[in-house]
N, C-alpha and C positions, 0 to 999 in steps of 0.2 A: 504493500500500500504506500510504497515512500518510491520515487520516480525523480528524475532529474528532465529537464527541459529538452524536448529532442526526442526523448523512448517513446517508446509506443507500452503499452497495454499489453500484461502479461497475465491471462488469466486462468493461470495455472492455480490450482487450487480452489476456485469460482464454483460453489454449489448453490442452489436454489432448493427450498423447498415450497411444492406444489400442494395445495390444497384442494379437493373436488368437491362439488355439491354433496356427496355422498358421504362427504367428510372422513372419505380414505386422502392418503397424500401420500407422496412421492419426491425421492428424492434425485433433481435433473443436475448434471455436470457440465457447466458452460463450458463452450469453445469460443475463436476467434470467429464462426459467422455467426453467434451471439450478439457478442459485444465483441466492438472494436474501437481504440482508441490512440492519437498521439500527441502529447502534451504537448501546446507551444509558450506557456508562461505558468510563472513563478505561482506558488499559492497553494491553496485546499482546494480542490476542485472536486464537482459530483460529477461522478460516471453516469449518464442515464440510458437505459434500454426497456425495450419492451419485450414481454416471453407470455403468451396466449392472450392478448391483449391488454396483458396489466401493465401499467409503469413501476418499472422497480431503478433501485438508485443505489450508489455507496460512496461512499468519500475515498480520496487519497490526498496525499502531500506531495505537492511539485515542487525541487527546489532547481536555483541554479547550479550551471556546473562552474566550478570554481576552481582558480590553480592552488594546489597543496603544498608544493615543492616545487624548487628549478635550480638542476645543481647543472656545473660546467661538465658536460659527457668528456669532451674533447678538446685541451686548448689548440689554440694555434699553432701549423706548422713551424709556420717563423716565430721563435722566442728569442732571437737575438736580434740585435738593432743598433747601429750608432745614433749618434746625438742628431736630432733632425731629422731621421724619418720617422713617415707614420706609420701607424700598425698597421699589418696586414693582419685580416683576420679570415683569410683563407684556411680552413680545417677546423674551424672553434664550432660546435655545435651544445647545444642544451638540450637536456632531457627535463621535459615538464613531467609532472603528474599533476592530474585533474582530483575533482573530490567524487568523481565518479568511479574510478580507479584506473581509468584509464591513460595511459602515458603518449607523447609524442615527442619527436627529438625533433628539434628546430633549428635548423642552418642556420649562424650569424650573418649579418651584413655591415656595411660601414653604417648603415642606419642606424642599425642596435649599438656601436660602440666603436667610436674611433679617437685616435691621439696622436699626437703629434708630439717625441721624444726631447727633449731640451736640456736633459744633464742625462749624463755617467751615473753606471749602478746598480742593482736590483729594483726594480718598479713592480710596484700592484699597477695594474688595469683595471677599477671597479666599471662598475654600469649596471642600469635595472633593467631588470625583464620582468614584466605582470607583478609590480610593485614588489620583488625579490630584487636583494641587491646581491650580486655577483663579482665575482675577478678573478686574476689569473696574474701570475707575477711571469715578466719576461727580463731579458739583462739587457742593459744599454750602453755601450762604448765611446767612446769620444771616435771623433773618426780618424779614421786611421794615415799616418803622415804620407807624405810622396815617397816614394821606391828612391833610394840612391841609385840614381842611373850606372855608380861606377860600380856597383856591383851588380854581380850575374844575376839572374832571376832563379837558376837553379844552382845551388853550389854543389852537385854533382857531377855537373855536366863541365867536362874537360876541353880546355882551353881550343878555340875552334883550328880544326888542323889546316883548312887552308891559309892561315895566314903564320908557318912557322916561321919567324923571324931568326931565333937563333936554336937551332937541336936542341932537346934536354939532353941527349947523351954525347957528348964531345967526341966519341971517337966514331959516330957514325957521320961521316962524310955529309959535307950539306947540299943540297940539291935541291933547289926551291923553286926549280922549274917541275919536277917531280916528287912533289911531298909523298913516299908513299910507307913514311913511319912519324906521323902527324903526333904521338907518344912512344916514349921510352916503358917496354914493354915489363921491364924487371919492375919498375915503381908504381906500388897501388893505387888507383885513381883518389880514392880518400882513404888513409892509413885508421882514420881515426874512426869510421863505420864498421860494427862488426862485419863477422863473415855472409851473413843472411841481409841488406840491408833492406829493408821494404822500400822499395819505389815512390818516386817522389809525388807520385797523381795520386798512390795509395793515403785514404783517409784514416790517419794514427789517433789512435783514443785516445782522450783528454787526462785519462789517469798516468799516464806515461812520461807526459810535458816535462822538459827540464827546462828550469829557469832560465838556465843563458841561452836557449837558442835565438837564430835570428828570426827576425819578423818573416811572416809567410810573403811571399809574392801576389798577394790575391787581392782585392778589394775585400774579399771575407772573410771576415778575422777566421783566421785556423791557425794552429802551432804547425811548423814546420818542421820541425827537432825529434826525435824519439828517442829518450833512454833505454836502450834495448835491457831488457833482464834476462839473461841467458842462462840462468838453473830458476827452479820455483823454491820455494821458503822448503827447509827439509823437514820438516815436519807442519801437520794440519793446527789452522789457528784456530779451528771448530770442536767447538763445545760437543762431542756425540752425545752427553748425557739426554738432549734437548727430544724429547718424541714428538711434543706437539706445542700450539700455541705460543707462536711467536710473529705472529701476522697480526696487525691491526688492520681497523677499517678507515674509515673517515666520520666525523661527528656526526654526517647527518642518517648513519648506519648504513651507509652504500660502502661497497669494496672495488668498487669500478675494475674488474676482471681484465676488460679489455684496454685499459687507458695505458700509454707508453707510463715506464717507469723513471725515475727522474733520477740524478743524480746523487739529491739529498736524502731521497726514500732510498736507494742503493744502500747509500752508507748508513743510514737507520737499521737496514733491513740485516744488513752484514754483521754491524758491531751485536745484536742480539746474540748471535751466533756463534761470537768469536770467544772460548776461552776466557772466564775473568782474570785468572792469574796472565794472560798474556795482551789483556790488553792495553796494559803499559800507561805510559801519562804521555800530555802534550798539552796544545793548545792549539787552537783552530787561529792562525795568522793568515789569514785571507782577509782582503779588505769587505767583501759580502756575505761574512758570514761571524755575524755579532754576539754576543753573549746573550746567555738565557734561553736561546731557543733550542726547539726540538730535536733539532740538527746538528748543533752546536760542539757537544759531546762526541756525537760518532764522529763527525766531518776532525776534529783534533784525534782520535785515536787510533783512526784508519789512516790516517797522513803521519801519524808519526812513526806506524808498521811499516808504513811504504805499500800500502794497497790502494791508497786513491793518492795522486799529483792533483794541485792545480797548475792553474796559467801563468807564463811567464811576466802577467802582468799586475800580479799580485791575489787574482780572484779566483776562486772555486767554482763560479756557476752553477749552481745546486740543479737549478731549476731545469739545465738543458738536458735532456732524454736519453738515454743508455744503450746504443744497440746490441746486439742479439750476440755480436762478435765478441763487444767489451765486456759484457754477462759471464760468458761462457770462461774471459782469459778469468777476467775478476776470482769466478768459483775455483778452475786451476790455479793459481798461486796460494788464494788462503786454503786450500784443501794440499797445497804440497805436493803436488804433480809434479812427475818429471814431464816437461816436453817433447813431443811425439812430431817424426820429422811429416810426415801426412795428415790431414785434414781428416780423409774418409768423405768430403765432402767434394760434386762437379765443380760448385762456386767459391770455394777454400782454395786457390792454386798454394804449392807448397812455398811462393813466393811472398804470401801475403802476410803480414807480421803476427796476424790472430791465429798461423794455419797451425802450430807447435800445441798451441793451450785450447785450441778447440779439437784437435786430436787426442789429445790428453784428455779431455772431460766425454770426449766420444767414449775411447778405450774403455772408460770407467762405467759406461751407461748413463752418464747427468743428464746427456743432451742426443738425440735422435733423428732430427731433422724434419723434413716434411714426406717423406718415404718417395720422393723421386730424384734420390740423392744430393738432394739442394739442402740448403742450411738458411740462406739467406741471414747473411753476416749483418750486413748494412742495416734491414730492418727495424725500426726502436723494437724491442722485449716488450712486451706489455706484463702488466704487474701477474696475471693468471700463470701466463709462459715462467716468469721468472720462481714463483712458489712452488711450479710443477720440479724445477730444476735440486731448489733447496733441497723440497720432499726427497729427493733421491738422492742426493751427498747423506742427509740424515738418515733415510731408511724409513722415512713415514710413509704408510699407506693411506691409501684416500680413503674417506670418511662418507661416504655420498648419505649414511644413516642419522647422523649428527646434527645437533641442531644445527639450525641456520640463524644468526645473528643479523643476515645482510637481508635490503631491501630489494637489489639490485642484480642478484642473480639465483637461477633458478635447480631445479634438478636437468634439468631441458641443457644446461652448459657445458662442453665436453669437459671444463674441469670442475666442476660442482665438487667432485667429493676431495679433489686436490685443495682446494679453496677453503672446505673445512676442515680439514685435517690440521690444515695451515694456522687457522684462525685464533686467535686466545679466545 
């Protein structure tokens, strides 16, 4: 008897009793060519129909449908921005819920929320949607200086051989009408790169960054530099006691399964995991990542093991997204893998800097791939994928009978019972 604006008339349950001159009676079971009904406004409204010429009648309650919740499903692709652009909010989408129960996700526009960057930093983005206020934090860089022309754009790439001015090797004859040893073959292009060096177009994880390297070539900030780590930690910084419950959700009870996972919830998600007696002291010296916060703690005690780097420019960037590659190296080192010279992976070449620690976490069963031997490195992790991976360093089975604390995901999920197992 209670209906929302919009439904129709459900008259399931609907009996009538009939009364005959004979003063026998009977009991009839309405259907929809009975009575039929569809609410267009708010209020108490009488049903009225007629059954063998009598007028019979009954009340319900129409109310509106109303938004209940509107949380951020998905932020935006781009969370990085120098000083002076606007947001793009290409990929940012919300998930309403109605007081009917039903949900819809809504593409952002520049309509719903735009800004325009004016300093350096960590920024909230707020804005309303159906009188819910929302945001989404992105980083902001000063922009970035002009290239020294006098330097190369790639310092790999060895001095150009058409123009030898004078041989590196003095006792090979000079012939500069015939350059056709443009390098001195005994000297290593860069002494100072290990043996495996990853490729300069290859994109190196942010946990890797050494402070002194040089600025990228690009207009878009990226480290150019990679600390190679050529053995893993010899022994695991993982806590095995740990079976269950060490996954939180978010306040408004959703676990957002499918949302990329971020840098700061990495290191959140890590240091639960990691060994008390090993996890050491420090302090979080990033200029974006302040005392008191949730963050705070892991982001200082994972930098002081050497399992997360920041930027060579003093910041952390909590906020920017994880992929699937830097996941999988992350679990090999704090689990103390040795490095595996193959991937097992078509899209892993063994030249790629993640191919050692995502062969290692193969070896081990952590990580699977998509069963047409792709891995897809690059990918962000989403928070599901990433729990599925713990569960199997720790040995947890999924739970799909357990309760369910989230609003957000269902039995219907391929990892539902991953998700609770995970869950505190």
């Amino acid at each position: 008897v209670s209906y929302f604006v919009g439904e129709s008339l459900d008259v399931a349950g609907l009996t009538l009793e009939v009364t005959y001159s004979d003063n026998s009676t009977k009991t009839v079971t309405a259907d929809a060519d009975l009575v039929s009904k569809t609410f267009d406004a708010a209020g108490k409204q009488d049903v009225e129909f007629t059954y063998e010429g009598i007028d019979v009648s009954f009340a319900v309650e129409v109310k509106e449908v109303t938004v209940t919740l509107v949380t951020v499903l998905t932020p935006p692709s781009k969370v990085s921005y120098f000083v002076g652009e606007s947001l793009d909010v290409a990929g940012l989408t919300l998930e309403v819920t109605y007081s009917d129960g039903t949900t819809e996700t809504v593409v952002a526009d520049a309509d719903l929320v735009s800004k325009t960057f004016d300093a350096a930093g960590t920024q909230n983005v707020s804005f309303i949607y159906e009188g819910v206020n929302l945001s989404f934090e992105v980083e902001v860089e000063e922009a970035a200086e002009p290239e020294d022309p006098a330097e190369p754009e790639d310092p790999t790439v060895p001095a150009e051989p058409e123009v030898p001015a004078e041989p590196e090797d003095p006792t090979v004859p000079v012939e500069p009408e015939v350059p056709e040893v443009p390098a001195v073959p005994t000297v290593p292009a860069e002494p100072e790169v290990p043996a495996v060096p990853a490729p300069p177009s290859v994109y190196y994880p942010p946990y890797y960054y050494s402070p002194s390297a040089a600025p990228a070539p690009s207009a878009t900030p990226a480290p150019v530099a990679v600390e190679v780590i050529e053995t893993a930690p010899q022994a695991s910084l993982l806590d095995k006691t740990i079976t269950t419950g060490y996954a939180s959700g978010y306040p408004d009870s959703t676990v957002r399964p499918d949302s990329p996972i971020t840098r700061y919830e990495t290191a959140s998600l890590i240091f639960q995991l990691i060994d008390a007696a090993k996890k050491g002291q420090g302090s979080a010296s990033f200029r974006d990542v302040p005392d008191g916060q949730w963050y705070t703690s892991p982001v200082a005690a994972l930098t002081s093991l050497g399992v997360l780097h920041g930027y060579e420019n003093g910041e952390f960037r909590g906020s920017l997204q994880i992929t699937r590659a830097e996941f999988a190296a992350i679990i090999a080192q704090v689990e103390g893998l040795e490095p595996v010279a193959e991937s097992g992976f078509l899209d892993v070449p063994a030249s790629s800097w993640a191919a050692p620690w995502i062969g290692a976490a193969r070896s081990k069963g952590y990580i699977s791939g998509y069963g047409n031997g792709l891995y897809k490195p690059n990918d962000p992790i989403t928070r599901a994928e990433a729990f599925s991976i713990v569960n199997r360093v720790l040995g947890i089975e999924p739970k799909p009978n357990a309760t369910n604390p989230f609003s957000d995901i269902s039995s219907k999920h391929w990892a539902y019972g991953i998700v609770l197992a995970a869950a505190k």
